[in-house]
N, CA, C and O atoms as CSV, one atom per row, in Angstrom:
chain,resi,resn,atom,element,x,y,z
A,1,UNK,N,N,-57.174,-45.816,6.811
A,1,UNK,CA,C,-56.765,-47.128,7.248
A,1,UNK,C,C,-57.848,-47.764,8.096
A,1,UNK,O,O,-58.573,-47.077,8.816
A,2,UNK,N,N,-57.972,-49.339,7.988
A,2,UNK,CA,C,-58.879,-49.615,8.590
A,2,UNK,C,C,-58.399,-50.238,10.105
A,2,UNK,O,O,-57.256,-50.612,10.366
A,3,UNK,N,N,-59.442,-50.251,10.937
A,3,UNK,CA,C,-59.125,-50.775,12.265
A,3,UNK,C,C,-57.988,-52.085,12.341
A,3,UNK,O,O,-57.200,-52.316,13.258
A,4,UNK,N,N,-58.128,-52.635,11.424
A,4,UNK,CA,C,-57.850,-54.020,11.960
A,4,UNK,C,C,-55.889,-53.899,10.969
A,4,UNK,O,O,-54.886,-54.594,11.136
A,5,UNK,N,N,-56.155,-52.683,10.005
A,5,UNK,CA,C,-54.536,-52.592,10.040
A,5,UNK,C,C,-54.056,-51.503,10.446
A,5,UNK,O,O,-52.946,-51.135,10.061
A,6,UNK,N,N,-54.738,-50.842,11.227
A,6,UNK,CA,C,-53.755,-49.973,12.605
A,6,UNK,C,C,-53.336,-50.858,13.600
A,6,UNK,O,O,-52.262,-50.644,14.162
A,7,UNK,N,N,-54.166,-52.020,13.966
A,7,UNK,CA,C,-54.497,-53.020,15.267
A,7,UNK,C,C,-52.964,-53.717,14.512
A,7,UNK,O,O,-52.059,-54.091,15.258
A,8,UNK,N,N,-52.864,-53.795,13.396
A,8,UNK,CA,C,-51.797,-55.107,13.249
A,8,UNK,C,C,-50.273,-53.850,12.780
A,8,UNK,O,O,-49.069,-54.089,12.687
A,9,UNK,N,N,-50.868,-52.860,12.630
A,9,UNK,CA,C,-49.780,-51.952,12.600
A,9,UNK,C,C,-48.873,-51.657,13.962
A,9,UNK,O,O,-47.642,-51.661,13.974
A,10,UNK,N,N,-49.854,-51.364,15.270
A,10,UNK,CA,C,-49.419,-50.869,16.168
A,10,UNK,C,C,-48.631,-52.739,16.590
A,10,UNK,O,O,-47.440,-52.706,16.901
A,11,UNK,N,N,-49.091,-53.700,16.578
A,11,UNK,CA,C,-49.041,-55.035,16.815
A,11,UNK,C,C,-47.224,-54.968,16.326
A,11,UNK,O,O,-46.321,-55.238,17.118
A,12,UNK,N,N,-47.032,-54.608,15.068
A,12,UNK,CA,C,-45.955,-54.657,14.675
A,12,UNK,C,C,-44.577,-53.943,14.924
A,12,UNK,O,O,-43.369,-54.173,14.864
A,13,UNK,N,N,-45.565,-52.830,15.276
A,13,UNK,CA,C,-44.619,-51.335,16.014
A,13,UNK,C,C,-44.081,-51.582,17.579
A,13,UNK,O,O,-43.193,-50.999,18.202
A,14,UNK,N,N,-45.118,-52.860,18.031
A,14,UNK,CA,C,-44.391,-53.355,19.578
A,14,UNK,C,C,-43.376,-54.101,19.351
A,14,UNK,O,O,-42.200,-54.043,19.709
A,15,UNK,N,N,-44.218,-55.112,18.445
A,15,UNK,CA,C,-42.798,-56.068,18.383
A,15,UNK,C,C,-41.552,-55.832,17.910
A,15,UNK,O,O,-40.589,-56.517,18.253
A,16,UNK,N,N,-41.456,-54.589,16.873
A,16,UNK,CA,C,-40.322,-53.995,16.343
A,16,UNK,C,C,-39.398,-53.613,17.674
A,16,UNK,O,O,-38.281,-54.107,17.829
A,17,UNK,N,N,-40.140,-52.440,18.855
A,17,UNK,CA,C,-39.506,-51.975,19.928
A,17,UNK,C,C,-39.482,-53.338,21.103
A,17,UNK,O,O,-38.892,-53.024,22.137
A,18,UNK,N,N,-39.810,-54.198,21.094
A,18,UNK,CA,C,-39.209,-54.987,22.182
A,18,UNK,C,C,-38.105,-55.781,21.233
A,18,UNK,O,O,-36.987,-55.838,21.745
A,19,UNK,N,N,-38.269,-56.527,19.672
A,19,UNK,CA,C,-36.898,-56.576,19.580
A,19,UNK,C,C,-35.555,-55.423,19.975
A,19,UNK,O,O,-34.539,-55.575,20.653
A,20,UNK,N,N,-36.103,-54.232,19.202
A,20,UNK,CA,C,-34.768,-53.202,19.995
A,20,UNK,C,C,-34.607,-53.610,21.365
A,20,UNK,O,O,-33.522,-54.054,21.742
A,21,UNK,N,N,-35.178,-53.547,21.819
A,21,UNK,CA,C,-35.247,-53.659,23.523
A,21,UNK,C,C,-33.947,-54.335,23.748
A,21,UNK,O,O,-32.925,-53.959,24.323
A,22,UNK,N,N,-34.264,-55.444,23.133
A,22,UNK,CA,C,-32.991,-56.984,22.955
A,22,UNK,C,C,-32.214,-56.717,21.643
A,22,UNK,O,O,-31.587,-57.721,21.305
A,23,UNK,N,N,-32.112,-55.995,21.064
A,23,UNK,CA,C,-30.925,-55.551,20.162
A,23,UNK,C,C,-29.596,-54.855,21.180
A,23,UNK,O,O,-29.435,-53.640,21.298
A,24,UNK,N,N,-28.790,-55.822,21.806
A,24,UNK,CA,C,-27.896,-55.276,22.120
A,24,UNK,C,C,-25.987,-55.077,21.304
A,24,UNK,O,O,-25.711,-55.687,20.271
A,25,UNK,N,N,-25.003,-54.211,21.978
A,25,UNK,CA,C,-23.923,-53.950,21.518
A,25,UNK,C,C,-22.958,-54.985,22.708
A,25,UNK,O,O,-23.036,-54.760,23.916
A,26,UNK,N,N,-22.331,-55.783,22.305
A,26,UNK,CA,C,-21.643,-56.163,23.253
A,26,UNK,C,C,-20.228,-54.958,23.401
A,26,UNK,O,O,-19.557,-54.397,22.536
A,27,UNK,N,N,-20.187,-54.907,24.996
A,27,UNK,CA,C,-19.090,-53.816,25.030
A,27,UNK,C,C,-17.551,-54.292,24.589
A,27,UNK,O,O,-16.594,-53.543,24.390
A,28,UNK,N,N,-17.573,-55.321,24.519
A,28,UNK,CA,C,-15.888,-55.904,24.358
A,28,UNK,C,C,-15.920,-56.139,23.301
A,28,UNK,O,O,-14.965,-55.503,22.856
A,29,UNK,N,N,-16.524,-56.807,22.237
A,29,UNK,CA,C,-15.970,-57.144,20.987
A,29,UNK,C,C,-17.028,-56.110,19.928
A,29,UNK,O,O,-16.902,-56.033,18.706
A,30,UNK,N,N,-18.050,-55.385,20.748
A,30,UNK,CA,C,-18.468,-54.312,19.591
A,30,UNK,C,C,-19.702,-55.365,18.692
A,30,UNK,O,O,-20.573,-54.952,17.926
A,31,UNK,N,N,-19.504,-56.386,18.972
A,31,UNK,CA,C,-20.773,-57.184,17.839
A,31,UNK,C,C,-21.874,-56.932,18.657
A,31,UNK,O,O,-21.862,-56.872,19.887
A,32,UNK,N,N,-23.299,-56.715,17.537
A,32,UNK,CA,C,-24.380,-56.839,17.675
A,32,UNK,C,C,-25.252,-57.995,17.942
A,32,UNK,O,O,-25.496,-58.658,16.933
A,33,UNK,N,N,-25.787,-58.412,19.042
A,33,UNK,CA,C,-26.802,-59.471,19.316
A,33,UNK,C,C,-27.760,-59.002,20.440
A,33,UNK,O,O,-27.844,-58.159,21.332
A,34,UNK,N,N,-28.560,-60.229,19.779
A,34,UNK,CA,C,-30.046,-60.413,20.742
A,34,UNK,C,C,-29.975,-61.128,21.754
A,34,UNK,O,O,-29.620,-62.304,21.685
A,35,UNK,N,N,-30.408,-60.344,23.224
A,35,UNK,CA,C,-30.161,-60.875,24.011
A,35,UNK,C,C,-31.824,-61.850,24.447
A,35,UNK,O,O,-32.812,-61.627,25.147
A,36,UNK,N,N,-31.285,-63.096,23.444
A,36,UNK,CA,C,-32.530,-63.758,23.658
A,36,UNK,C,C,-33.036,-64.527,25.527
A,36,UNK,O,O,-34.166,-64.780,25.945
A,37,UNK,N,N,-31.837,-64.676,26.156
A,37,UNK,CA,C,-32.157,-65.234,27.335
A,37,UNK,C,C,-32.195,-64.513,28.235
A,37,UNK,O,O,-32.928,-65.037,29.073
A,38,UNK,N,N,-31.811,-63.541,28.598
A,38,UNK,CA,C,-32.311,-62.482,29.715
A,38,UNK,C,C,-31.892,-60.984,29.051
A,38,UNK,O,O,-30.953,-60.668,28.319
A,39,UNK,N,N,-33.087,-60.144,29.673
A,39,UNK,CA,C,-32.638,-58.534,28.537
A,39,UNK,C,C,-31.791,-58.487,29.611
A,39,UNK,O,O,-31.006,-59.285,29.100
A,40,UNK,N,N,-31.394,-58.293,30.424
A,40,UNK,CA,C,-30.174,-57.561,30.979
A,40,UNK,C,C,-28.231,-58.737,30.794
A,40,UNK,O,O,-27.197,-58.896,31.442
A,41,UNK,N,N,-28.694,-59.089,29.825
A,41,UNK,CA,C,-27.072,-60.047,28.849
A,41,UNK,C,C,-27.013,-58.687,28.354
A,41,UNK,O,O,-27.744,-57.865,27.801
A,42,UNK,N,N,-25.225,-58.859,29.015
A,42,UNK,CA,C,-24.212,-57.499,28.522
A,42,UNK,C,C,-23.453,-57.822,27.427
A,42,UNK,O,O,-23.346,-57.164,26.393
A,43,UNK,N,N,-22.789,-59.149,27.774
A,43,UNK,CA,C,-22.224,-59.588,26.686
A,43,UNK,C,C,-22.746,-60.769,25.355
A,43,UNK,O,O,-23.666,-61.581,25.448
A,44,UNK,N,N,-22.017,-60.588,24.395
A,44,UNK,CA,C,-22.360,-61.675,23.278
A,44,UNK,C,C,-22.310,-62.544,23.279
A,44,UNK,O,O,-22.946,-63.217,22.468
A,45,UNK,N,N,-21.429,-63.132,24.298
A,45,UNK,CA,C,-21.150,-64.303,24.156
A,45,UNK,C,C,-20.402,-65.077,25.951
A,45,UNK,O,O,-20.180,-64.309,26.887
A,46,UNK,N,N,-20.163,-66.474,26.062
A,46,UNK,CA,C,-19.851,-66.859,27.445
A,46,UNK,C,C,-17.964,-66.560,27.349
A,46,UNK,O,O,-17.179,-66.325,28.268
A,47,UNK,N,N,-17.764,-66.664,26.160
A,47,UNK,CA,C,-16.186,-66.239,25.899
A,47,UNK,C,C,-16.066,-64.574,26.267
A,47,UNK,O,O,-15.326,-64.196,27.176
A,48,UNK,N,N,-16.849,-63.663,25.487
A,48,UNK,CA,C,-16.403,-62.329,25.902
A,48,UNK,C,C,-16.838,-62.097,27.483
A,48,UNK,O,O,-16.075,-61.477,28.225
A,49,UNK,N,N,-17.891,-62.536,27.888
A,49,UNK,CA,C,-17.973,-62.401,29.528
A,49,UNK,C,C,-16.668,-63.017,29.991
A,49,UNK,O,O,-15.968,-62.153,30.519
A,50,UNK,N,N,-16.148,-64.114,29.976
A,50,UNK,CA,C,-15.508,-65.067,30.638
A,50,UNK,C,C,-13.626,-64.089,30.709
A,50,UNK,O,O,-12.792,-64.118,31.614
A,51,UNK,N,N,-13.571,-63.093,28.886
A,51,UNK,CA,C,-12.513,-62.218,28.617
A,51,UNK,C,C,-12.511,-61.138,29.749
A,51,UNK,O,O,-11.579,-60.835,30.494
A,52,UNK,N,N,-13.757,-60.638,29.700
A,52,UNK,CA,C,-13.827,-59.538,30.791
A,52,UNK,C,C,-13.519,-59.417,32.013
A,52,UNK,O,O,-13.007,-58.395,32.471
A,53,UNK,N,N,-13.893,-60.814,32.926
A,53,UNK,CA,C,-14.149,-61.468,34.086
A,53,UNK,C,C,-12.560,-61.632,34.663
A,53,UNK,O,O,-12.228,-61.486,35.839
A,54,UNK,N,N,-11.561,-62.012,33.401
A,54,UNK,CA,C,-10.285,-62.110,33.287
A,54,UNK,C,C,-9.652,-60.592,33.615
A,54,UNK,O,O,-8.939,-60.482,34.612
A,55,UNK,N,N,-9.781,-60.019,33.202
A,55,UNK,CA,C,-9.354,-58.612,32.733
A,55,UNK,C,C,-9.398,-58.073,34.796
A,55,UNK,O,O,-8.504,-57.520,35.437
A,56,UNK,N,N,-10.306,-58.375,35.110
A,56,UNK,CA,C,-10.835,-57.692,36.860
A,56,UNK,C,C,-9.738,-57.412,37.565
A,56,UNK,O,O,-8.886,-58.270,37.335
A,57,UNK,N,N,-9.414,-56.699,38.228
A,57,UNK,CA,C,-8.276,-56.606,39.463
A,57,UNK,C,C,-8.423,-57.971,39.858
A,57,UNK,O,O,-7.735,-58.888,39.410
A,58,UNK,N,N,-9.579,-58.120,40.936
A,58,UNK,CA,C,-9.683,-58.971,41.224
A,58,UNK,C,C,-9.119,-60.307,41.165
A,58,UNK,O,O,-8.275,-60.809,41.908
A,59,UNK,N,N,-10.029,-61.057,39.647
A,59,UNK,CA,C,-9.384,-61.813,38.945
A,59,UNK,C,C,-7.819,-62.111,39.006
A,59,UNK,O,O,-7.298,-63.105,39.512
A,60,UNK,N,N,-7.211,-61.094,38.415
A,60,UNK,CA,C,-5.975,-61.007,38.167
A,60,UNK,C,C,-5.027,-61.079,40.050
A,60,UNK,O,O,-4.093,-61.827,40.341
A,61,UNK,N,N,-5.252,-60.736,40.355
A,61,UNK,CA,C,-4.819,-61.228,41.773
A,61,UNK,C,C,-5.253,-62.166,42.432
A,61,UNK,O,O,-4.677,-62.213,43.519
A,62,UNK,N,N,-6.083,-63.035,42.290
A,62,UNK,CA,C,-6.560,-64.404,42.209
A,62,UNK,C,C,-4.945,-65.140,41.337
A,62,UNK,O,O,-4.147,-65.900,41.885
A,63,UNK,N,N,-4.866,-64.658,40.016
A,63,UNK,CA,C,-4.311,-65.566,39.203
A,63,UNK,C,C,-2.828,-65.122,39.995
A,63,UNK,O,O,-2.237,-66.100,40.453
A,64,UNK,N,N,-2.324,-64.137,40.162
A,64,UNK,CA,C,-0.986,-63.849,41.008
A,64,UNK,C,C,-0.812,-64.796,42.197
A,64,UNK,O,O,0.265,-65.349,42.419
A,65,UNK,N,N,-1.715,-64.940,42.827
A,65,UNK,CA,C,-1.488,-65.224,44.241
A,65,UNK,C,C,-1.322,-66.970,43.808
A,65,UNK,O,O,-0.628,-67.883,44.257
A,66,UNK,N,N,-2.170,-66.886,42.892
A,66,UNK,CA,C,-2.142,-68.839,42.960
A,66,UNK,C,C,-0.863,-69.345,41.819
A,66,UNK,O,O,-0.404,-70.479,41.960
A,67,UNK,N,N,-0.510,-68.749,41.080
A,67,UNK,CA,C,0.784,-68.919,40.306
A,67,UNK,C,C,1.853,-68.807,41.773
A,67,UNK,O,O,2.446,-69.851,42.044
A,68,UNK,N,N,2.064,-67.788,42.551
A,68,UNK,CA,C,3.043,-67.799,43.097
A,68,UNK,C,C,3.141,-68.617,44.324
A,68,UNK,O,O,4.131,-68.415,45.028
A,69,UNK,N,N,1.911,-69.893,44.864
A,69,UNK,CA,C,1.597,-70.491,45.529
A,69,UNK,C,C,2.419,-71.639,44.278
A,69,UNK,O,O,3.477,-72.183,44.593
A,70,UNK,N,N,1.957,-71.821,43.275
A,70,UNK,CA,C,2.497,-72.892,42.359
A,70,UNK,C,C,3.975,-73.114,42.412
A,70,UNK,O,O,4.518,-74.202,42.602
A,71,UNK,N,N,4.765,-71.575,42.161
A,71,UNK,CA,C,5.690,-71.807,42.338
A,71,UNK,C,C,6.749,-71.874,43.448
A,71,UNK,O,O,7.920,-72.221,43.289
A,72,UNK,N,N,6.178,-71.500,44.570
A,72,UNK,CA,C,6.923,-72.463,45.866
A,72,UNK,C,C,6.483,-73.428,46.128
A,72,UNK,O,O,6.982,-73.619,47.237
A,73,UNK,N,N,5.883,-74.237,45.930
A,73,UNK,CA,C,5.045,-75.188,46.152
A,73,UNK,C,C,5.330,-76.172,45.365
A,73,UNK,O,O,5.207,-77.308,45.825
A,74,UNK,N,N,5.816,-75.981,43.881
A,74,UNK,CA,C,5.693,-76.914,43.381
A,74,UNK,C,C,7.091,-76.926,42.113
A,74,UNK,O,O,7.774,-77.906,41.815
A,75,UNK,N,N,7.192,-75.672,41.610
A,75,UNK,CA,C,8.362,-75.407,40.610
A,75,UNK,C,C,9.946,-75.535,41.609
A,75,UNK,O,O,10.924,-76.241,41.362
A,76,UNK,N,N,9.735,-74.611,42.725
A,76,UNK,CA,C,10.921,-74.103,43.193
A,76,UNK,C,C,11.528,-75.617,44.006
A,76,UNK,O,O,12.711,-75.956,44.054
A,77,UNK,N,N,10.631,-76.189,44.458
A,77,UNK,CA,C,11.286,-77.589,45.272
A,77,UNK,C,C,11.761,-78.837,44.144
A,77,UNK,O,O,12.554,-79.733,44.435
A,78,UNK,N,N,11.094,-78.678,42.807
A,78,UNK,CA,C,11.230,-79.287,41.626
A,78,UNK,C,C,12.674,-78.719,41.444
A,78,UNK,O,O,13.591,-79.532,41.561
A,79,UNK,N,N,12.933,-77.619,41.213
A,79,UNK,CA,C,14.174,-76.885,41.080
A,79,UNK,C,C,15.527,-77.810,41.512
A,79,UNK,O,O,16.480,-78.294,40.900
A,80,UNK,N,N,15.096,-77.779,42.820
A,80,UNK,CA,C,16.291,-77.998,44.052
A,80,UNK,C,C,16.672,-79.170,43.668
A,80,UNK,O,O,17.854,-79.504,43.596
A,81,UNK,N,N,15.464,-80.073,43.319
A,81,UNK,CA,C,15.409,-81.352,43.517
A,81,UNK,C,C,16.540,-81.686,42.084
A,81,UNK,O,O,17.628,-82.203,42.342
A,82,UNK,N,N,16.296,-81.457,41.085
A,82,UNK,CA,C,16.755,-81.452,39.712
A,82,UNK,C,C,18.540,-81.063,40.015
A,82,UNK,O,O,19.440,-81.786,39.588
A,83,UNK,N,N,18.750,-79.952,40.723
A,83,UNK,CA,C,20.246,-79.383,41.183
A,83,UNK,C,C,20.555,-80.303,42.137
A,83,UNK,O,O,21.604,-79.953,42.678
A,84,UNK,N,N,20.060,-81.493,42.678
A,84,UNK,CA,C,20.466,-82.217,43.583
A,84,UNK,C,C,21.115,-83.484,42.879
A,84,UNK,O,O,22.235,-83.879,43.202
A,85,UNK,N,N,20.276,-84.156,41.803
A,85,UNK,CA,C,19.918,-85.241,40.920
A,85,UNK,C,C,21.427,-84.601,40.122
A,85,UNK,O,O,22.425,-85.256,40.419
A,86,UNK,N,N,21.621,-83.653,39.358
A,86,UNK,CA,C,22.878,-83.069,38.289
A,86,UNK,C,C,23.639,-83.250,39.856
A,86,UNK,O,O,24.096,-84.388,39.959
A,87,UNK,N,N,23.815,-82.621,40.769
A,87,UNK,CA,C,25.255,-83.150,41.298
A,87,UNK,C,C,25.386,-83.956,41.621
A,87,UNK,O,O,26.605,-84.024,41.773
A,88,UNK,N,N,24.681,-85.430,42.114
A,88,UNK,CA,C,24.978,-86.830,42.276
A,88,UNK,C,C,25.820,-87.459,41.087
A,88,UNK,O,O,26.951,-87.931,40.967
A,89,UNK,N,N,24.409,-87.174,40.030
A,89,UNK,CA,C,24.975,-87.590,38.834
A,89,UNK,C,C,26.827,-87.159,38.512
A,89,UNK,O,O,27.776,-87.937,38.408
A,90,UNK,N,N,26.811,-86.086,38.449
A,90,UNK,CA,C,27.949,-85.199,38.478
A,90,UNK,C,C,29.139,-85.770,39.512
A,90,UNK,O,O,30.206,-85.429,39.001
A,91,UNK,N,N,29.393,-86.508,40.772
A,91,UNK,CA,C,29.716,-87.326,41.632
A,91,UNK,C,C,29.876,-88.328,41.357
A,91,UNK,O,O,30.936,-88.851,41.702
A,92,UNK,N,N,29.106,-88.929,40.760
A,92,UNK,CA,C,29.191,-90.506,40.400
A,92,UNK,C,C,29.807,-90.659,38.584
A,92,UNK,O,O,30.270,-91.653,38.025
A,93,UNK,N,N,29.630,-89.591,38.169
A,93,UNK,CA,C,30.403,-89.819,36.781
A,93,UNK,C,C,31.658,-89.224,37.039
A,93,UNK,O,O,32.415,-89.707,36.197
A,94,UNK,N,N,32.391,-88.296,37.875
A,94,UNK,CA,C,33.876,-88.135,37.713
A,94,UNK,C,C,34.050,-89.285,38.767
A,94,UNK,O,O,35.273,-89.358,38.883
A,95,UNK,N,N,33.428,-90.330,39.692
A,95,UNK,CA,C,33.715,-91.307,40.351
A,95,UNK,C,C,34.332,-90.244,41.816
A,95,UNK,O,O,35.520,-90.376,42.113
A,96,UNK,N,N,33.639,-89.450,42.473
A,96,UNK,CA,C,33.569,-89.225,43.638
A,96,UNK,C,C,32.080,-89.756,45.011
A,96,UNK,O,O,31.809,-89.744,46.212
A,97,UNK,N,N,31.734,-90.019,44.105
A,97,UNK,CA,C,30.327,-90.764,45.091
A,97,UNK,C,C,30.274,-92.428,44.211
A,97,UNK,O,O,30.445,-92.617,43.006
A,98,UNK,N,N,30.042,-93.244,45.063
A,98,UNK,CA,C,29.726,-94.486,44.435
A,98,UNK,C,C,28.344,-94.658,44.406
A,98,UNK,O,O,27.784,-94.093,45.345
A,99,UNK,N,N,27.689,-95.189,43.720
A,99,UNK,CA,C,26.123,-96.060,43.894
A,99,UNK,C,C,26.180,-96.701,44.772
A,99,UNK,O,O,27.194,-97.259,45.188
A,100,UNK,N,N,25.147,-96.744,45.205
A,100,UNK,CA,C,24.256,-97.689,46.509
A,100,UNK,C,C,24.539,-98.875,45.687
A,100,UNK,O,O,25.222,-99.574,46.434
A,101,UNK,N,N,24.455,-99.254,45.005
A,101,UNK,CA,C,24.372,-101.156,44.404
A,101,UNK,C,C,25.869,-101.400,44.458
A,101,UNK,O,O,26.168,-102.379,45.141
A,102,UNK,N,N,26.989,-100.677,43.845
A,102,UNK,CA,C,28.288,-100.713,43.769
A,102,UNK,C,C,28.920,-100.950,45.465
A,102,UNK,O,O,29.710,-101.865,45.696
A,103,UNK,N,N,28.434,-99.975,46.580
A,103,UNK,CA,C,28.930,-100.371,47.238
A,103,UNK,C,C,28.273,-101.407,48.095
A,103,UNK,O,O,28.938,-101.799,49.054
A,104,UNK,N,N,26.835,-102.025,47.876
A,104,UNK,CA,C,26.634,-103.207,48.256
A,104,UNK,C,C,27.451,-104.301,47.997
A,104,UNK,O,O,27.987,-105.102,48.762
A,105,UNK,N,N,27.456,-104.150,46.233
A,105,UNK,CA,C,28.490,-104.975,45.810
A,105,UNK,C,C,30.105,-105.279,46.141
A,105,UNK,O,O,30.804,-106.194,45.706
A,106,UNK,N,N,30.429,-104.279,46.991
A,106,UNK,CA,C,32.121,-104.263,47.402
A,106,UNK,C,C,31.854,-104.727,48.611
A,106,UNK,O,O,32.861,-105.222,49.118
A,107,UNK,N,N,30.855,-104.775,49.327
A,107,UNK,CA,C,30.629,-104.894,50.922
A,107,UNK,C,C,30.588,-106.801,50.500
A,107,UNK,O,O,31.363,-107.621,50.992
A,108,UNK,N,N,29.830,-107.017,49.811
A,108,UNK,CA,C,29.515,-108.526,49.691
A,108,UNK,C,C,30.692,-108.732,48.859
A,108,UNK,O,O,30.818,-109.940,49.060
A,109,UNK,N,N,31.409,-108.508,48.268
A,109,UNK,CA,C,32.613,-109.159,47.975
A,109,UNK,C,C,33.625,-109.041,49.131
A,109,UNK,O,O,34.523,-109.826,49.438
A,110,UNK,N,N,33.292,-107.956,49.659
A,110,UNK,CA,C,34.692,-107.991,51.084
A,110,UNK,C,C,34.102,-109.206,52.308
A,110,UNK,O,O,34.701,-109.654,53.285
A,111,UNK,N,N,32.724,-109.499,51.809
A,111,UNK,CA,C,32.114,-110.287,53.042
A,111,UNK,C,C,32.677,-111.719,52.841
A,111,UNK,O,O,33.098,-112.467,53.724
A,112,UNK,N,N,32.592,-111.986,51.340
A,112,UNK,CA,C,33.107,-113.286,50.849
A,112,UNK,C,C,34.402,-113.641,50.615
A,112,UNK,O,O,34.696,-114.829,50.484
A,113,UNK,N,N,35.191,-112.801,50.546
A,113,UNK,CA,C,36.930,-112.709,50.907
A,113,UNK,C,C,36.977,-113.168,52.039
A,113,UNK,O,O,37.508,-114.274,52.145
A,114,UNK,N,N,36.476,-112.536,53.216
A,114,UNK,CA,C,36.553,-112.382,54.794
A,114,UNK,C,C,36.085,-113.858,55.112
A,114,UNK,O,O,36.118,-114.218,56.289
A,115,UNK,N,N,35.591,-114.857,53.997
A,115,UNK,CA,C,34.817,-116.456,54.964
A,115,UNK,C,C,33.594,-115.534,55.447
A,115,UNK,O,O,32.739,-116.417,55.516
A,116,UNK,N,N,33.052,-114.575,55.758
A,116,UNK,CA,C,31.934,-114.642,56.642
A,116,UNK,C,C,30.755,-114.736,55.475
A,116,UNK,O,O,29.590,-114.838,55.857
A,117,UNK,N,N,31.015,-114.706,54.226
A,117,UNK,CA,C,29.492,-115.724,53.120
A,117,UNK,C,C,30.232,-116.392,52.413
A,117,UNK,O,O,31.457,-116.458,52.516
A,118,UNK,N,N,29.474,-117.003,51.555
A,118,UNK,CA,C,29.580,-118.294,50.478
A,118,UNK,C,C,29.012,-117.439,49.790
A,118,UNK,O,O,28.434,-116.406,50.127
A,119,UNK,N,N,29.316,-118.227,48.073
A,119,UNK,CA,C,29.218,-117.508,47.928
A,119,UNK,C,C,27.346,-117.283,47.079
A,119,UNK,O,O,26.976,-116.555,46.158
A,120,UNK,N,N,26.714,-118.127,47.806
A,120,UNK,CA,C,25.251,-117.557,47.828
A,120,UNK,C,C,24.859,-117.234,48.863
A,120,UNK,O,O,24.087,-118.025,49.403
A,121,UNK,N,N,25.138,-116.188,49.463
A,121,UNK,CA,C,25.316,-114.873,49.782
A,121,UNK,C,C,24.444,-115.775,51.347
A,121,UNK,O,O,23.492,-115.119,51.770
A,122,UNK,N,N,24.660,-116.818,51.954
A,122,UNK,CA,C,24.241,-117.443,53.035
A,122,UNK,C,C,25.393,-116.839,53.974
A,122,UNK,O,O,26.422,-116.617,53.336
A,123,UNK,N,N,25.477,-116.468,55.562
A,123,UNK,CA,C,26.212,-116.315,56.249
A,123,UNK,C,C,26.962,-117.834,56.478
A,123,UNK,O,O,26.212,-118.798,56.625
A,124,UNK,N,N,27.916,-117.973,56.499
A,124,UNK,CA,C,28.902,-118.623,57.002
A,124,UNK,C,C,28.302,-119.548,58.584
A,124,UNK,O,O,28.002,-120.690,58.933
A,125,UNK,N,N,28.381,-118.367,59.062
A,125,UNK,CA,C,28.123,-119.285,60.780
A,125,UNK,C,C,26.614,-119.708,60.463
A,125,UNK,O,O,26.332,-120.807,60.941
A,126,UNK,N,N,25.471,-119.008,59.685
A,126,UNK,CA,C,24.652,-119.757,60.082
A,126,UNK,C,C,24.475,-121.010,58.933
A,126,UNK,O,O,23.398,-121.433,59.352
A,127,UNK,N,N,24.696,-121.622,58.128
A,127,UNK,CA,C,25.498,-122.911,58.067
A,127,UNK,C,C,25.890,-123.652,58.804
A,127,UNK,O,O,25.191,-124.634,59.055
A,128,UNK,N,N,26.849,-123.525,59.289
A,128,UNK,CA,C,27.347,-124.391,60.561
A,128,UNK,C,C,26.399,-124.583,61.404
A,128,UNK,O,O,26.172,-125.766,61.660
A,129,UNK,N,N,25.669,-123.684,62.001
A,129,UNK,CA,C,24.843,-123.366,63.342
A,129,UNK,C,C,23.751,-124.989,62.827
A,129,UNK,O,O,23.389,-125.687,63.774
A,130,UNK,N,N,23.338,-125.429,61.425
A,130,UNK,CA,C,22.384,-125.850,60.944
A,130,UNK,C,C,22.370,-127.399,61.206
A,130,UNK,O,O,21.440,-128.088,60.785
C-alpha cells in the first residue's frame, strides 16, 4: 500500500471512531442516534429527556404539591360555591327564598299602595317639597 492510502486509510479509520464516539443508544426509547450537538446528549430526543425529567421523584412531587395547591385553591371553593348556587336555586324554585328583583318589586308596590310613590317611582313628599 502506498503512503498516501494508508494516510487516507487511517484518515477514514478516525472518522469512522469519532462517528462511534457519537453513535449513541438512547436509554428510554432504545433508538439509535447521533449525538450531533454535544457528545455527552443522553437522550434522542427533547421529548424523551422531557419523559424522563417527568418520571423524577422530584418532578413528581413538584406535580403533587401543585395539583393539591390547585385544588384548595381553586376546585374545592368552586365546589362550595356551585352547592351554594343548587340550594338558592333549589329555594327559589319550591318558592322558599324570593329574588332580590321580586322583592324590590313587592317593596315598590307596597310603597305605591302606601301614597309614599307615584307611580314613577318619584317619592311623594318630595313632589310636594318642589
Amino acid at each position: 500500500m502506498s503512503t498516501a492510502r494508508r494516510q487516507l486509510a487511517a484518515a477514514l479509520l478516525d472518522a469512522a471512531k469519532a462517528l462511534q464516539k457519537r453513535l449513541k443508544t438512547c436509554p428510554l426509547c432504545k433508538t439509535e442516534f447521533f449525538a450531533n450537538r454535544r457528545l455527552d446528549q443522553i437522550y434522542c430526543s427533547m421529548k424523551c429527556r422531557q419523559a424522563k425529567y417527568e418520571r423524577t421523584p422530584k418532578r413528581r412531587e413538584a406535580q403533587r404539591k401543585r395539583a393539591n395547591e390547585y385544588y384548595h385553591n381553586v376546585v374545592k371553593p368552586l365546589h362550595s360555591l356551585r352547592k351554594e348556587v343548587d340550594s338558592l336555586k333549589h329555594e327559589i324554585l319550591t318558592g322558599q327564598k324570593r329574588l332580590p328583583l321580586e322583592s324590590i318589586l313587592d317593596e315598590t308596590a307596597k310603597a305605591i299602595n302606601a301614597g309614599l310613590l307615584d307611580k314613577d317611582g318619584v317619592t311623594v313628599t318630595a313632589r310636594v317639597s318642589k
